[in-house]
C-alpha positions in Angstrom: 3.1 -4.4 -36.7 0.3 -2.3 -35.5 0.9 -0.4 -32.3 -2.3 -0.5 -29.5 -3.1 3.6 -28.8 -4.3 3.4 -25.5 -7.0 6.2 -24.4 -6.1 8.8 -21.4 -8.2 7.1 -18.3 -11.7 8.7 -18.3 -12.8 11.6 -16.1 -15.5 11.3 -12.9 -18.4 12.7 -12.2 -17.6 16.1 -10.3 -14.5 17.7 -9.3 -14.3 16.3 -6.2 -14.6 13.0 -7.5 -11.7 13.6 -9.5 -9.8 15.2 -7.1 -9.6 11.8 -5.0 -8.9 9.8 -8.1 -5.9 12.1 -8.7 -5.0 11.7 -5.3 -5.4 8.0 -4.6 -3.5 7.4 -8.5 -0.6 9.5 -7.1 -0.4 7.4 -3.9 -1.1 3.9 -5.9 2.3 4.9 -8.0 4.2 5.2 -5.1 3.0 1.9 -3.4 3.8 0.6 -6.9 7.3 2.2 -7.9 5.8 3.7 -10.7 6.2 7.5 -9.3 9.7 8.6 -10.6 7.7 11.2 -13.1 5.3 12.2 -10.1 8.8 12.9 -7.8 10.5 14.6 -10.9 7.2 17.3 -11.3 7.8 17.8 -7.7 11.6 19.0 -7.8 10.3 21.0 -10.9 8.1 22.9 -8.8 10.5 22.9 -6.0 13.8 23.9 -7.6 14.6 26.4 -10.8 14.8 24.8 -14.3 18.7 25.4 -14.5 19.5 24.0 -10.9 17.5 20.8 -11.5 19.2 20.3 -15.1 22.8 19.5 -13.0 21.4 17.2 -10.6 21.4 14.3 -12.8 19.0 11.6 -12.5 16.4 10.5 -10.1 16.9 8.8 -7.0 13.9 7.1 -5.8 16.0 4.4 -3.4 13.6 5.9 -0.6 10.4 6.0 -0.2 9.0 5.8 3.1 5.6 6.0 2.6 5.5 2.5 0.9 7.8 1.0 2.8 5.6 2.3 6.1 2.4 0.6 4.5 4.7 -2.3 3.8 5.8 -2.2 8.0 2.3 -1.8 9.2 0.7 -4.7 7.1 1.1 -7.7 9.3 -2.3 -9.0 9.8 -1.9 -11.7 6.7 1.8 -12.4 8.2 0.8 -16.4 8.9 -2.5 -17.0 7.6 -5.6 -16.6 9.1 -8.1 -19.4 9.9 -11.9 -19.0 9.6 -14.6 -21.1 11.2 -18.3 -21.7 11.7 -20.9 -22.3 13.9 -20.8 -26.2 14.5 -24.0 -27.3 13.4 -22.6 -25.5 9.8 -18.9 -27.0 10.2 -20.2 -30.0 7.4 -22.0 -27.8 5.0 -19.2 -25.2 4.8 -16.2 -27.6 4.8 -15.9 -27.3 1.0 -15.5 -23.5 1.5 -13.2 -22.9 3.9 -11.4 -26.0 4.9 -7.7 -26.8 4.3 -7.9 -26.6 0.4 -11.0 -26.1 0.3 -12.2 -23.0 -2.1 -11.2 -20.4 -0.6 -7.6 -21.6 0.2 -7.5 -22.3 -4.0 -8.5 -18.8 -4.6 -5.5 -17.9 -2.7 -7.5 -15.1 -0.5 -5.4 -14.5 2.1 -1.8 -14.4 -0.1 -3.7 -11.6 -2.1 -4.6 -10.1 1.4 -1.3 -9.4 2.5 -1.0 -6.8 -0.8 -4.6 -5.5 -0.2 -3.4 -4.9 3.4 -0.6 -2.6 2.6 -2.6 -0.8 -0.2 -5.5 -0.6 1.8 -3.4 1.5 4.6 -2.0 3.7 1.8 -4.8 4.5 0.0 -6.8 4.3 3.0 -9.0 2.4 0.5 -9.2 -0.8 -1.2 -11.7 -2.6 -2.8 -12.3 -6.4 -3.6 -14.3 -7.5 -6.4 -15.8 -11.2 -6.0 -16.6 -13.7 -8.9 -16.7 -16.5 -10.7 -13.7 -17.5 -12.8 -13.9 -19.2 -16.4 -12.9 -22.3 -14.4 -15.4 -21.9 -11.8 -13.6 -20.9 -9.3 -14.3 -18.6 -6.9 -12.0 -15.1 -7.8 -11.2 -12.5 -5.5 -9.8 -9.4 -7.9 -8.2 -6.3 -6.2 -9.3 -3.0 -7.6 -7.9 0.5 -6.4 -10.1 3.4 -5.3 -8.6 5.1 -8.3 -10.9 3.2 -10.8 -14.2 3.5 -8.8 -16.9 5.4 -8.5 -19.4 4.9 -5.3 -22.1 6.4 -3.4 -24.1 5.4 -0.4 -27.7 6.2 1.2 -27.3 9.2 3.8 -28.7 6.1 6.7 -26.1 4.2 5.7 -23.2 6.1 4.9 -20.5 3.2 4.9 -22.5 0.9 2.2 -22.7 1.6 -1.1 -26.0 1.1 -3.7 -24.2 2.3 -6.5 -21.4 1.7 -7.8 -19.4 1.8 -11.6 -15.4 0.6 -12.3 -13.7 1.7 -14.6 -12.0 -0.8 -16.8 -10.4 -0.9 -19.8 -11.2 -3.5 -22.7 -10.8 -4.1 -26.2 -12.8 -5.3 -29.1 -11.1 -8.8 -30.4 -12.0 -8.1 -33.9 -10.9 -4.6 -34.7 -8.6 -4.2 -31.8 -9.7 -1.3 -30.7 -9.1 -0.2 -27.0 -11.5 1.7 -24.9 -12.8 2.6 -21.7 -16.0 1.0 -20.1 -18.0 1.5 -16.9 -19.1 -1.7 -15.2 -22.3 -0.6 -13.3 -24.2 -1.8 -10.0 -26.9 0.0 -9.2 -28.9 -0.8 -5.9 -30.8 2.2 -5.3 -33.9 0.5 -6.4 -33.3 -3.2 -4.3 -36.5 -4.0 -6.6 -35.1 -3.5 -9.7 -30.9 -4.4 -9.3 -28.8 -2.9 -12.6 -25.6 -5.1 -13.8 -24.9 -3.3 -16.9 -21.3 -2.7 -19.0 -21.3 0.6 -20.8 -18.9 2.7 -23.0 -17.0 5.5 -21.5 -16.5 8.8 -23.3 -13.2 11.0 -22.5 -15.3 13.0 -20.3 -17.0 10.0 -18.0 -20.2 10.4 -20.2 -22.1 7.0 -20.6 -22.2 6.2 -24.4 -23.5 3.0 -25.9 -24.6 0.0 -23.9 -22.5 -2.6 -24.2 -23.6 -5.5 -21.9 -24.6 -8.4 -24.1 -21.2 -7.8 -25.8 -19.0 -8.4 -22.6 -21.8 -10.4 -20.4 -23.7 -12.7 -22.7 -27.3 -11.0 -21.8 -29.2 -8.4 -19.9 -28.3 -8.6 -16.3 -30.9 -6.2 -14.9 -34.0 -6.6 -12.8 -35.0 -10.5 -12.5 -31.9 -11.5 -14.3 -29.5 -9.7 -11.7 -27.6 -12.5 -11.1 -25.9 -11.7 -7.6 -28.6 -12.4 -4.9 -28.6 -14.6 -1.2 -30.9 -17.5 -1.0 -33.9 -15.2 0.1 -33.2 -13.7 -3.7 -32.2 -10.4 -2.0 -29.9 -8.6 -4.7 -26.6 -7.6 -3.3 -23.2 -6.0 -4.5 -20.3 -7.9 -5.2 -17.8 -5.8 -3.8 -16.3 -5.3 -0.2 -14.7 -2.4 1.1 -11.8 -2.2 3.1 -10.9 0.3 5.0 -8.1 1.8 7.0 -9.8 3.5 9.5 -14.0 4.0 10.1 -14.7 7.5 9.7 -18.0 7.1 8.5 -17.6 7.7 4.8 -16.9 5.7 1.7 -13.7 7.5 0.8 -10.8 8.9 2.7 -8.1 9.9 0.3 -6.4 12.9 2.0 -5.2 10.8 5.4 -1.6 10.5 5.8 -1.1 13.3 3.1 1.5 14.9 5.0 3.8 11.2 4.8 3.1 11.3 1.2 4.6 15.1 0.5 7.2 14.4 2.8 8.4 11.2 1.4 8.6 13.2 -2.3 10.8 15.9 0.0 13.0 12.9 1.1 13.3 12.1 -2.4 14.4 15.1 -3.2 17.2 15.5 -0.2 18.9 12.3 -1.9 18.7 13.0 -5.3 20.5 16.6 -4.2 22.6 14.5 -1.8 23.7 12.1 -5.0 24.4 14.7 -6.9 26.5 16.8 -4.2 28.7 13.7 -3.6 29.0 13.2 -7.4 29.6 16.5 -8.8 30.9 18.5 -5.2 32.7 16.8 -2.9 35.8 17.3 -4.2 37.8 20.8 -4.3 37.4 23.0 -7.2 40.2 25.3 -8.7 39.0 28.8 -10.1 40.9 31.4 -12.2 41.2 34.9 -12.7 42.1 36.8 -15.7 42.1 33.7 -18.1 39.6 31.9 -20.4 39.0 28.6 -19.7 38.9 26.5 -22.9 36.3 23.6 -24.0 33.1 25.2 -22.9 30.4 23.3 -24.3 26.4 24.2 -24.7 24.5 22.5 -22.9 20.9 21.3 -23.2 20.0 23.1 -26.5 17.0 25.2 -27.4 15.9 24.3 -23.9 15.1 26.2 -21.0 18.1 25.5 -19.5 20.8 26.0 -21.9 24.0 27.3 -20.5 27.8 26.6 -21.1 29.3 24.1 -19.0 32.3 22.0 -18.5 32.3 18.3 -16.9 35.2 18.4 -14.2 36.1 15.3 -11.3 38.9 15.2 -9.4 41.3 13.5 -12.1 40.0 16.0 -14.6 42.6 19.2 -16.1 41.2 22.6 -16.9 43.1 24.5 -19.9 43.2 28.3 -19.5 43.9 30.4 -22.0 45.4 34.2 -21.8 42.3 36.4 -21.5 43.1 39.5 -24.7 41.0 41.8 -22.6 42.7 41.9 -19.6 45.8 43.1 -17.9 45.8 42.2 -15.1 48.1 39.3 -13.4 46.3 36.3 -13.6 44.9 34.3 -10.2 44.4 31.2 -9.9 43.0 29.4 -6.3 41.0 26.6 -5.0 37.4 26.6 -3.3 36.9 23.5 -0.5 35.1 20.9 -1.3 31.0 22.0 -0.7 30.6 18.6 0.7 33.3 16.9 2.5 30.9 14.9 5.0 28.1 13.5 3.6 27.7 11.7 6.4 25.6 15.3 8.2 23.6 15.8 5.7 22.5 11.6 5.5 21.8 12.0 9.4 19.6 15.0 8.7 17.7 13.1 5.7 17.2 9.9 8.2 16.0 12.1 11.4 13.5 13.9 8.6 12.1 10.0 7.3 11.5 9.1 11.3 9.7 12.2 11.8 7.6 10.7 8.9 7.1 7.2 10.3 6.2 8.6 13.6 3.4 9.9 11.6 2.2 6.7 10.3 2.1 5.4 13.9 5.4 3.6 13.5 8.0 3.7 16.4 11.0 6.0 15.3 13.1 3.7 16.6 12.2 1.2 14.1 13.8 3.3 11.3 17.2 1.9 12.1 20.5 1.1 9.8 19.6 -2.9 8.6 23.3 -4.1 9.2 26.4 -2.2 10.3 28.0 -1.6 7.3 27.9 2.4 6.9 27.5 1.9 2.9 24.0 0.4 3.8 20.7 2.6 3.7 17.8 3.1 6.0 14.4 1.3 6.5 11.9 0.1 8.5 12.0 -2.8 11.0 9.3 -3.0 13.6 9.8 -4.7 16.5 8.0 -8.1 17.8 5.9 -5.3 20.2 5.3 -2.9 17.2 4.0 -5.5 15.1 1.4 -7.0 17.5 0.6 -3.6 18.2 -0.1 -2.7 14.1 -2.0 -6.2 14.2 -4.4 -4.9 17.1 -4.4 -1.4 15.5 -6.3 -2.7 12.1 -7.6 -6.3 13.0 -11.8 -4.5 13.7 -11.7 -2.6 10.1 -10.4 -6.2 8.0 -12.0 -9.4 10.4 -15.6 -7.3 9.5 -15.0 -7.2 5.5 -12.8 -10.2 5.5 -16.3 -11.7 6.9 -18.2 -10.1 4.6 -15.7 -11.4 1.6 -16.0 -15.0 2.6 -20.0 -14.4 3.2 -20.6 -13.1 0.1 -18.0 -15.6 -1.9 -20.4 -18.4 -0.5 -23.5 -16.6 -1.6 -21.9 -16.4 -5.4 -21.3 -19.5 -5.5 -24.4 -20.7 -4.5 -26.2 -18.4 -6.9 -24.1 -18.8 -10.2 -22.6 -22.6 -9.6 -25.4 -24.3 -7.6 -23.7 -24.9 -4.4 -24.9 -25.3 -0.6 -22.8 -23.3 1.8 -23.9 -21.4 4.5 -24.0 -17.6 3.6 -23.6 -16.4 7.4 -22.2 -17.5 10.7 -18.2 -17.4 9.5 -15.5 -16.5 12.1 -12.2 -15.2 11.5 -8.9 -15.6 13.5 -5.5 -13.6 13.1 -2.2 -15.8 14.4 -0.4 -13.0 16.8 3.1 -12.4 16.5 5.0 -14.4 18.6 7.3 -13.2 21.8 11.0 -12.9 21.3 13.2 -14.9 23.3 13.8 -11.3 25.2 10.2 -10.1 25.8 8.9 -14.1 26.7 12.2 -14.1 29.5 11.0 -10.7 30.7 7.0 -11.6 30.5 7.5 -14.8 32.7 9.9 -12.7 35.4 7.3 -10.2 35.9 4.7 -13.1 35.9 6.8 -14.9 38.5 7.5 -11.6 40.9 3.5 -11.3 40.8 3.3 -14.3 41.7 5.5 -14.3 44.4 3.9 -11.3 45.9 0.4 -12.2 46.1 -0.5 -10.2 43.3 -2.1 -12.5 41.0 -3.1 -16.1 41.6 -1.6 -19.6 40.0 -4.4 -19.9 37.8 -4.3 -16.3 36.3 -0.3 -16.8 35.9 -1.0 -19.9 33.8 -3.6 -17.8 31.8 -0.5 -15.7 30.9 1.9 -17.9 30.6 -0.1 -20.1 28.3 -2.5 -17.8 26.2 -3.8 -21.0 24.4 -5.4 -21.7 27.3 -9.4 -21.1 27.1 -11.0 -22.5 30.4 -10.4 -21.7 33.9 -10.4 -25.7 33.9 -7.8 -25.7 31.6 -5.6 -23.6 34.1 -5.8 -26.0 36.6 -5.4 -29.3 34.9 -2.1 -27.6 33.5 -1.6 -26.6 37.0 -2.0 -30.1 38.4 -0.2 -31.7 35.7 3.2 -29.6 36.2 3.0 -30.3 40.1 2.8 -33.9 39.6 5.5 -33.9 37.2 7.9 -31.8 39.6 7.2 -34.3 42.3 8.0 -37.6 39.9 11.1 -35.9 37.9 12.8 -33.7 41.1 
């Protein structure tokens, strides 16, 4: 059986290009659980050679820069709903109805990943297609793979854009790296071209007809509105507006510190593995059954594997004559339980830097063998929801906009390419903060301080109309009067 080689992911353009990639591939791996080599380069460079040879293996049961990103994404938490203007209610019903296409395409379950990835990375980008069953396809891509620029005037929209993906030729089986190219800088004459990729990011051979049937360029761009103006089908999504395409270094500080946390426990696993228990020394005597350790390595040394049911042989020492002495060291750990509370008052530190409430990083039941995470409260979470609802209802918009106008364009269909509205479900009240909301409520009341109508308008948020108010108003009086 032939193994598949697979080539090293090409370079970008500059330096700085490839600095972000680096950075956002280093993040993506955490947000992934793939970072155990990216944690064990960091004790390397943290902690001498021979140290980190006796701490054993990895522990990676923490990581609270994901599990932040995880906390914070609760937009997608019940799904969304999106409308239209009425007069378009008939024509985009087979869009974005109850299973209509965009509910098969399953947008908004692959949301509530691009949400979490999107705060991490600070990044995220969706590409939009059609799929070999005609179906409308939303495909996730990290900033990792892309390369994108944008018109000084318009700093926060790309005209040029190539992802990196890699593909492989069905006959010989060869793999390689390809750049999938969108090029808007000329709106007159739109590029949609596949080429190869070279180690060093250097275009090679065009390879469009072989992965998209024809030339896609110019008049045959195929990804235009009805007015036949070309457009990219990609959205952006972005943790914060800052005015630029890119912002890998945010949160860089979490990111460190949650390798540093890392660390703590995988020097806290192997304390309370290998030193929490006394160890006896002697004097004046050889101990017997040294081993070498780690040959022809860096680390080599001689070593002996002791716990507490294990028996040291000494042997007399020729070279000496003096009495032999034998004692006992204390344990170097013998509360584990000072050195966890350190660990957990470093990783709230950390949340409070994602804009999480430290007291959300809380024990998750009251058994003392359990760990640490993150549990917003009702409060926190509508608070995370308010936080990033601007930055996703715009491209969540522009997603189902642009869905409706590649559809129309490559299957022949009639929906509305503008006019959509989104709306997020809020987090509920607890039974705690509604008991509290309508007390307060009711001692404005009582006061003078607000009016009937406003306290209905609080009590019931689904209430639109200042009609509304009143008929719920009228209704509840009527009611006390038949039923008391």
């Amino acid at each position: 059986m032939t193994m598949l080689t697979i080539p090293s992911k090409p370079i970008f353009p500059n330096k700085s290009e490839n600095d972000r990639a680096e950075t956002t591939a280093r993040r993506r791996r955490l947000l992934e659980g793939n970072w155990a080599e990216d944690l064990e380069e960091f004790i390397n460079d943290t902690v001498a050679l021979d140290r980190r040879a006796i701490w054993g293996s990895l522990d990676t049961s923490s990581n609270v820069f994901k599990q932040g990103c995880i906390a914070l994404s609760v937009l997608y938490n019940k799904k969304p709903s999106i409308g239209i203007r009425r007069d378009l209610k008939n024509q985009a019903a087979p869009l974005i109805a109850p299973f209509g296409k965009i509910d098969k395409s399953h947008y908004f379950e692959i949301m509530a990943s691009v949400q979490s990835k999107t705060i991490g990375l600070r990044e995220m980008l969706i590409r939009i297609d059609i799929s070999d069953s005609n179906e409308i396809l939303f495909r996730p891509v990290t900033p990792d793979m892309v390369f994108a620029t944008a018109p000084a005037g318009d700093p926060m929209k790309a005209n040029y854009l190539f992802e990196q993906r890699l593909r492989q030729n069905n006959k010989t089986g060869e793999t390689f790296w390809t750049a999938d190219i969108y090029d808007l800088r000329d709106v007159k004459n739109p590029k949609y071209m596949v080429k190869k990729l070279s180690s060093d990011g250097t275009f090679e051979e065009d390879m469009t007809k072989d992965f998209l049937g024809s030339d896609m360029s110019g008049e045959n761009y195929p990804y235009r509105n009805k007015s036949g103006a070309p457009f990219l089908p990609w959205v952006f999504y972005h943790a914060s507006i800052d005015g630029k395409l890119f912002s890998p270094y945010e949160l860089s500080e979490v990111v460190a510190g949650s390798m540093v946390a890392s660390t703590y426990y995988t020097y806290l696993k192997h304390l309370m593995f290998d030193n929490s228990f006394p160890q006896r020394y002697v004097a004046s005597l050889q101990l017997a059954g040294l081993n070498t350790m780690d040959t022809n390595q860096q680390t080599q040394r001689m070593s002996l594997s002791t716990d507490p049911s294990s028996i040291l042989c000494f042997t007399s020492d020729p070279d000496s004559s003096t009495q032999p002495l034998i004692g006992q060291f204390q344990a170097g750990m013998s509360d584990p339980s000072t050195m966890l509370g350190a660990i957990v008052t470093y990783e709230r530190r950390l949340a409070t830097q994602m804009g999480i409430d430290p007291a959300s990083v809380q024990k998750v039941s009251s058994d003392p063998r359990s760990g640490y995470s993150i549990a917003m409260s009702m409060e926190s979470m509508r608070a995370a929801q308010e936080r990033y609802k601007p930055m996703f209802e715009v491209s969540d918009i522009e997603a189902i906009e642009k869905a409706a106008m590649i559809s129309n364009a490559i299957l022949g269909t009639d929906y509305p390419e503008s006019g959509y509205i989104i709306s997020y479900e809020a987090i509920e009240l607890s039974e705690a903060e509604l008991k509290t909301q309508t007390e307060n409520i009711i001692a404005l009341l009582d006061k003078g301080l607000i009016s009937p109508v406003d306290a209905m308008f609080k009590i019931y948020p689904e209430l639109s109309t200042e009609e509304q108010a009143i008929q719920k108003l009228r209704i509840i009086r009527q009611q006390k009067i038949e039923f008391l």
